[in-house]
C-alpha positions as CSV (number, residue, x, y, z in Angstrom):
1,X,94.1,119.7,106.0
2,X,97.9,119.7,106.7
3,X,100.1,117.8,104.6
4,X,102.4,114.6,105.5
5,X,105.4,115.0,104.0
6,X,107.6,112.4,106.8
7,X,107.2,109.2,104.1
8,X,109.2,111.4,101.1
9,X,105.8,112.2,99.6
10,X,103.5,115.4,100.2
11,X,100.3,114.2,100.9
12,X,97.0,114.8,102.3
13,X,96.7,113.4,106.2
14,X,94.3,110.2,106.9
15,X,90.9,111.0,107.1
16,X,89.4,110.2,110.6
17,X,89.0,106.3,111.0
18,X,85.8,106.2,113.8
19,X,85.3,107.6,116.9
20,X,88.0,104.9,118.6
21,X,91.2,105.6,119.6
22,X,92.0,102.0,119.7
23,X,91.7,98.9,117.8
24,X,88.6,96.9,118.0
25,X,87.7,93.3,117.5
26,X,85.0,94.9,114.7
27,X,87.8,96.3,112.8
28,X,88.5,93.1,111.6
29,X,85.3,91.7,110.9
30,X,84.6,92.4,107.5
31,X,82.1,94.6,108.0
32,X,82.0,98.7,107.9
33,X,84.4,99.0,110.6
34,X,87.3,97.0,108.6
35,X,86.3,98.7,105.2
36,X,86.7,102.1,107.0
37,X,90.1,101.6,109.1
38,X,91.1,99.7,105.0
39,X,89.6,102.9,103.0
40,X,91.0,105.7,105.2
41,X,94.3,104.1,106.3
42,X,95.9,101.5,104.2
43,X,94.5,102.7,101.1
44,X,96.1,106.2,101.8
45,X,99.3,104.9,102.7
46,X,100.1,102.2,100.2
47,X,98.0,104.2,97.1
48,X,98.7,102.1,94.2
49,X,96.4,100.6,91.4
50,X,96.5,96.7,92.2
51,X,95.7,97.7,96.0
52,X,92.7,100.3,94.8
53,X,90.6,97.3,93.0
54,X,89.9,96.0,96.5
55,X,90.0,92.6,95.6
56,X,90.9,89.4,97.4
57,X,94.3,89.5,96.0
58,X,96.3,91.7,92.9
59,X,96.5,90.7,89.6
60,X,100.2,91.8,88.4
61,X,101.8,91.7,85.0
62,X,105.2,90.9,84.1
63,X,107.0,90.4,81.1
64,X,103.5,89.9,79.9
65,X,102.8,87.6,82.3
66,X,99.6,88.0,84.2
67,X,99.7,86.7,88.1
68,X,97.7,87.3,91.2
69,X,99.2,87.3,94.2
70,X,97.5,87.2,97.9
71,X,98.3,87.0,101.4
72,X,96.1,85.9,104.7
73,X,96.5,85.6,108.1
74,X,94.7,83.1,110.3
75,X,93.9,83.2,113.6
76,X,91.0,81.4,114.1
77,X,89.7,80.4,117.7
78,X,90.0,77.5,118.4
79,X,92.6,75.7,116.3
80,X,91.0,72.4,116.1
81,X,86.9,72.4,115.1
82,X,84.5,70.2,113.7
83,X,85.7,69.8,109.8
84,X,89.0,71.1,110.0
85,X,91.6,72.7,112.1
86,X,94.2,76.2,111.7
87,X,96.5,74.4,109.3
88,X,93.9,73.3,106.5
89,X,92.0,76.7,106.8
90,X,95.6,78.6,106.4
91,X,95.8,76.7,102.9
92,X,92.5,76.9,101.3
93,X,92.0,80.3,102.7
94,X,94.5,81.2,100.5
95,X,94.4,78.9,97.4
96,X,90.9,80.3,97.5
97,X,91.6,84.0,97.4
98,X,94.2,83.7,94.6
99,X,92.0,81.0,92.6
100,X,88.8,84.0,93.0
101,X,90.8,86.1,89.9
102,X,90.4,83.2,87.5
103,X,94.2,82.3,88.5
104,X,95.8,78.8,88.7
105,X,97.3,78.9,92.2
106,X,101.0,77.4,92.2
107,X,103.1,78.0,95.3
108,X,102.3,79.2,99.3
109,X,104.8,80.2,101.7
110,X,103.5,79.8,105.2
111,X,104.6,81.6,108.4
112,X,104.3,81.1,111.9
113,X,103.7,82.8,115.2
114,X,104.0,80.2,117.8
115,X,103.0,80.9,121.8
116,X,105.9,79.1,123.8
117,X,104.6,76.0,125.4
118,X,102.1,74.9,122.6
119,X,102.1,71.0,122.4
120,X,104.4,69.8,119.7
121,X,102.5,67.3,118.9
122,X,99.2,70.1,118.2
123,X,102.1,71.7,115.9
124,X,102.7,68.2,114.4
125,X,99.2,68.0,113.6
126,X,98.4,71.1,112.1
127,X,101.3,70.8,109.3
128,X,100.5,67.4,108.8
129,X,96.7,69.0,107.8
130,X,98.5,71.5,106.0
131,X,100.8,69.5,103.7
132,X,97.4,67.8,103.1
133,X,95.1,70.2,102.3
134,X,98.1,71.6,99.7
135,X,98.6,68.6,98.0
136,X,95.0,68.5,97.6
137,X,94.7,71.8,96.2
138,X,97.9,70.5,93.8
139,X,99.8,73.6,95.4
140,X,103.4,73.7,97.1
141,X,105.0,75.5,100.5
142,X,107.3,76.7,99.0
143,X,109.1,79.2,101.4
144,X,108.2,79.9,105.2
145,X,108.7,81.4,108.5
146,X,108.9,80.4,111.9
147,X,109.1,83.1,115.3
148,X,108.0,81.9,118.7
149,X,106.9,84.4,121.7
150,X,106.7,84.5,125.4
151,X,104.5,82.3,127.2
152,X,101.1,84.3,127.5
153,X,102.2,86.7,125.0
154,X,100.3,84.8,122.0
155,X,97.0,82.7,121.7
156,X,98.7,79.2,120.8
157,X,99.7,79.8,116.8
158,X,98.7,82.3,114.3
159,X,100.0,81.1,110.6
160,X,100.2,83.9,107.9
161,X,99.9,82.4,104.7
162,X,100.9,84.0,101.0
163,X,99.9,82.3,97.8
164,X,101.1,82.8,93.8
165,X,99.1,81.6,90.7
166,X,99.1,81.9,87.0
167,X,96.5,83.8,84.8
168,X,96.5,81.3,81.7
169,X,93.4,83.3,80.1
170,X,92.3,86.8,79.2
171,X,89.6,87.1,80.7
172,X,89.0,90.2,83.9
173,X,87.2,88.5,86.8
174,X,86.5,91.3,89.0
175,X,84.5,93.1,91.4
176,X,84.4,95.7,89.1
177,X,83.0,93.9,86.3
178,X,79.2,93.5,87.1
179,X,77.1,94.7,84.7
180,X,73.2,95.1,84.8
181,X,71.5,91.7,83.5
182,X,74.2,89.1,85.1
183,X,73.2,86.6,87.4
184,X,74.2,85.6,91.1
185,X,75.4,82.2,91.8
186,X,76.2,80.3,94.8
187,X,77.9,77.2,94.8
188,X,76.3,75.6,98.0
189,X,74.7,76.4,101.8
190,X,75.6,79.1,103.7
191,X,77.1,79.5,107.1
192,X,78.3,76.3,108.1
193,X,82.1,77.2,108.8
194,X,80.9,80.2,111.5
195,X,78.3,78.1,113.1
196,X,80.8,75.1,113.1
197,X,83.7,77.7,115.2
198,X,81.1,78.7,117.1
199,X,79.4,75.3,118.3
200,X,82.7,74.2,119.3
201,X,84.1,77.1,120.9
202,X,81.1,77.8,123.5
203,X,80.7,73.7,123.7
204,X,77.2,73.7,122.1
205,X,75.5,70.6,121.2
206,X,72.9,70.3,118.8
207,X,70.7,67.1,117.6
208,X,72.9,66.9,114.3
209,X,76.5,67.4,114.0
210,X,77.4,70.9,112.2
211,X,80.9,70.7,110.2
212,X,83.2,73.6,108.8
213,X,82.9,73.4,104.8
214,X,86.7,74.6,104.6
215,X,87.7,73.2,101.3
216,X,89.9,74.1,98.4
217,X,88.1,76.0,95.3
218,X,90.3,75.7,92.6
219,X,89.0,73.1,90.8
220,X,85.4,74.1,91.0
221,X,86.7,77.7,89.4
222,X,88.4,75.6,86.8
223,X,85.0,74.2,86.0
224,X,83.3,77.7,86.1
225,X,85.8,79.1,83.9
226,X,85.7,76.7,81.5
227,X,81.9,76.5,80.8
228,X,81.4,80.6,81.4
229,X,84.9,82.0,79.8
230,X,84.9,85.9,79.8
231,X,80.9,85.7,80.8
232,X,82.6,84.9,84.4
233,X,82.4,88.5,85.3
234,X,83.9,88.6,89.4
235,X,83.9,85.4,91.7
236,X,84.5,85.3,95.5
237,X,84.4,83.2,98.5
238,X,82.0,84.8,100.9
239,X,84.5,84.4,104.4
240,X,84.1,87.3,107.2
241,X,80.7,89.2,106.9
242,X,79.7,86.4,104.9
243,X,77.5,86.8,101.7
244,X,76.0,89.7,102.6
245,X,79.7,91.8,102.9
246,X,80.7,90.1,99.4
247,X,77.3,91.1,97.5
248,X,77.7,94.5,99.4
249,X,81.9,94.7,97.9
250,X,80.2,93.8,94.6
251,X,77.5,96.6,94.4
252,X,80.2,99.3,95.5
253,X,82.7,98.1,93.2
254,X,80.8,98.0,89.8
255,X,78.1,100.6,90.9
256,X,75.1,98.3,90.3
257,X,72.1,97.3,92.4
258,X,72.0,93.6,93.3
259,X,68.7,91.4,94.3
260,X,68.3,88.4,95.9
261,X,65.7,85.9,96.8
262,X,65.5,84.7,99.9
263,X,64.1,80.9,99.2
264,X,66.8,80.9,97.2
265,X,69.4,80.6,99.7
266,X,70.4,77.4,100.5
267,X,71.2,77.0,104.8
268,X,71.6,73.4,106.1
269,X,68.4,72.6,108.5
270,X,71.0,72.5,111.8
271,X,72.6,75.6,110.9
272,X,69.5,77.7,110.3
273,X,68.2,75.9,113.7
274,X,71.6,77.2,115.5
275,X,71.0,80.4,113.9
276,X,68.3,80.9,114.8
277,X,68.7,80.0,118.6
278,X,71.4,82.5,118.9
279,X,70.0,85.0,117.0
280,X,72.4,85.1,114.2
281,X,72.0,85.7,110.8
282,X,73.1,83.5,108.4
283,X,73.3,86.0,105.7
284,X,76.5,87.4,107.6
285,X,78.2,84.0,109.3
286,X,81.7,83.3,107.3
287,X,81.8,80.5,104.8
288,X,85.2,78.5,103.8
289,X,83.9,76.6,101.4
290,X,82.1,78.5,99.4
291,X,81.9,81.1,96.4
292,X,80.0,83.3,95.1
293,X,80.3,83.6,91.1
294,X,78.7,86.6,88.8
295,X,77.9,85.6,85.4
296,X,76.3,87.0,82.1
297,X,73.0,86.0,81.7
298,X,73.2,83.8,78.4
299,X,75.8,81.4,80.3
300,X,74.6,81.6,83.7
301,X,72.4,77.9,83.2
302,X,75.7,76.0,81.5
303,X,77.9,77.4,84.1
304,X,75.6,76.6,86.3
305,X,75.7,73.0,85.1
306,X,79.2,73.3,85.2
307,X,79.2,73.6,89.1
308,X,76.6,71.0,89.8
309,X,78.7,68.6,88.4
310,X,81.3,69.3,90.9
311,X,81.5,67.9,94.1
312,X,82.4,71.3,95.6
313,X,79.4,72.9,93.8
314,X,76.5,70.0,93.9
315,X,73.9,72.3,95.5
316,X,75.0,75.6,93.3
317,X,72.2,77.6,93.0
318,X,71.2,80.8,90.9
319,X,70.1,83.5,93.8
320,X,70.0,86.5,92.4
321,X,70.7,89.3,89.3
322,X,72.3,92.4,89.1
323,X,70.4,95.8,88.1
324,X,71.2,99.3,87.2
325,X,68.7,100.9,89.7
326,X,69.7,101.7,93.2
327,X,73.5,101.9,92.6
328,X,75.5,100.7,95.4
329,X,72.7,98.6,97.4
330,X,72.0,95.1,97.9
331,X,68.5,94.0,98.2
332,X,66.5,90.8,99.6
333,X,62.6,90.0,98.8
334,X,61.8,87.7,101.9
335,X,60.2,84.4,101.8
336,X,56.5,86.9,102.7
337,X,57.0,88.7,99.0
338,X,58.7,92.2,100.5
339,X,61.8,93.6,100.1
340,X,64.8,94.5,102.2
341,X,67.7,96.2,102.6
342,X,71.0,93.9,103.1
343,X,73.4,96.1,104.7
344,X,76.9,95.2,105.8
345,X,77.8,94.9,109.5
346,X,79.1,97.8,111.3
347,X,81.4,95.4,114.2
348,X,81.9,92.1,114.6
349,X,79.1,89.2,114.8
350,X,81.7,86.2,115.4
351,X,85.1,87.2,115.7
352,X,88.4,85.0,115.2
353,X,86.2,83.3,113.0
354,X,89.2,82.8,110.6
């Protein structure tokens, strides 16, 4: 291959993303499409080891000082849903993705991108949800931005939000820490933020009401981390691709197999009902709520207790192990007995879920 040598460093050229030429919806959908275009062009140009882990966010030292640091952007569709709205998603989202490496998140700065002629009073009312969803979370905004753009040159408001937190412990909570013998926990139901977005967004009634679980998760880490300690081997918050794409990070990351049970998994009776009428499996719908947490074997019941007794982790539930065999793959046995592959998704099975 030729080499690149126009950014001051002589390097190998990007490997082919897909057969596109252009960017697709899929390539942001946490699913193969977004781990290729990640793998083969942002991981070759900005090459560094915080970036390489693949995690939700970098753990950096300073001084001694360990931090993680994260950054999300939100552009979720539409703004306003049952259980939330753009503002409150902005902050857990992010709370959530630096509170996933064991940190104690601090500070958020907060930027927007702001369609001309969107209601001030819509504005009004999503950083009204946003100073509250912060001061729930015991964070602080810290710093911002604000740009507006042409009337039809936008979708109403996008919010980019960044997030700081402390690492008050020595403890690694990776995706590469999973080790053969650990067990998979999951603090509560599955897919009710994408089936909430989607109800609302194609006007979809059903007999009971289904609600976005967007909520903060630092205090129910708190909880984890102080019943489990260094046995709390990686945690995460199963968002685009859902639990599937996370389990699926997870078995690439640390090499190791991982099996789940399907009776296991806990889905609210409307959302499996909704999932089922559209054909959608709940196994890949985004969660905003929710985390997924990878523990030794000899804590996994007290840590377990741990998140019961949080109101954020009440119907926790221990769905699965990790295993040396079949490196790399995630595996299901079905509510018949058998066994099946959980792949991730190739494109996009809800997009602007986020």
């Amino acid at each position: 291959m030729k080499e690149n040598v126009t950014r001051g460093f002589v390097g190998q050229c990007p490997l082919p993303i897909n057969s596109h030429d252009t960017v697709q919806l899929s390539h942001g959908s946490g699913g193969k499409m977004m781990n290729d275009l990640i793998s083969k062009l942002f991981l070759w140009a900005f090459d560094n080891e915080h970036l390489n882990k693949l995690d939700d966010q970098a753990v950096l030292n300073v001084n001694g000082q360990r931090f993680a640091f994260s950054t999300d952007s939100f552009v979720v569709d539409p703004i306003f849903f049952p259980g939330g709205d753009i503002g409150d998603l902005a902050v857990n989202g992010t709370v959530n993705d630096v509170c996933m490496s064991g940190a104690r998140p601090l500070f958020l700065s907060a930027g927007f991108i702001i369609e001309e002629g969107f209601a001030l009073a819509e504005l009004q009312r999503i950083v009204e949800s946003m100073k509250a969803a912060a001061d729930r979370a015991g964070v602080m905004i810290v710093t911002g931005d604000t740009k507006v753009v042409n009337r039809g040159k936008g979708d109403k408001i996008f919010i980019n939000t960044a997030g700081i937190g402390l690492i008050e412990h020595d403890y690694v909570v990776s995706s590469k820490s999973l080790v053969s013998g650990d067990m998979i926990l999951l603090s509560g139901s599955l897919a009710d933020h994408g089936m909430a977005i989607l109800s609302k967004r194609e006007g979809l009634a059903f007999d009971a009401p289904i609600e976005s679980d967007t909520a903060a998760l630092n205090g129910l880490v708190d909880e984890i981390l102080k019943a489990g300690g260094e046995a709390v081997h990686a945690l995460r918050d199963p968002t685009r691709g859902g639990l599937a794409a996370t389990l699926n990070e997870f078995a690439a990351a640390s090499s190791v197999g991982i099996r789940i049970k399907q009776d296991r998994l806990p889905i609210n009776a409307p959302v499996a009902g909704a999932c089922e009428i559209l054909g959608l499996d709940p196994l890949y719908v985004a969660n905003e709520g929710k985390l997924v947490a990878v523990v030794a074997r000899d804590k996994s019941e007290e840590v377990l207790a741990a998140m019961r007794a949080h109101p954020l982790g009440a119907e926790a539930v221990i769905i699965g192990d990790v295993v040396s065999e079949r490196p790399g793959l995630v595996t299901m046995q079905t509510g018949i007995g058998g066994w099946r592959i959980v792949d991730m998704l190739v494109g996009e099975q809800l997009p602007r879920i986020c």
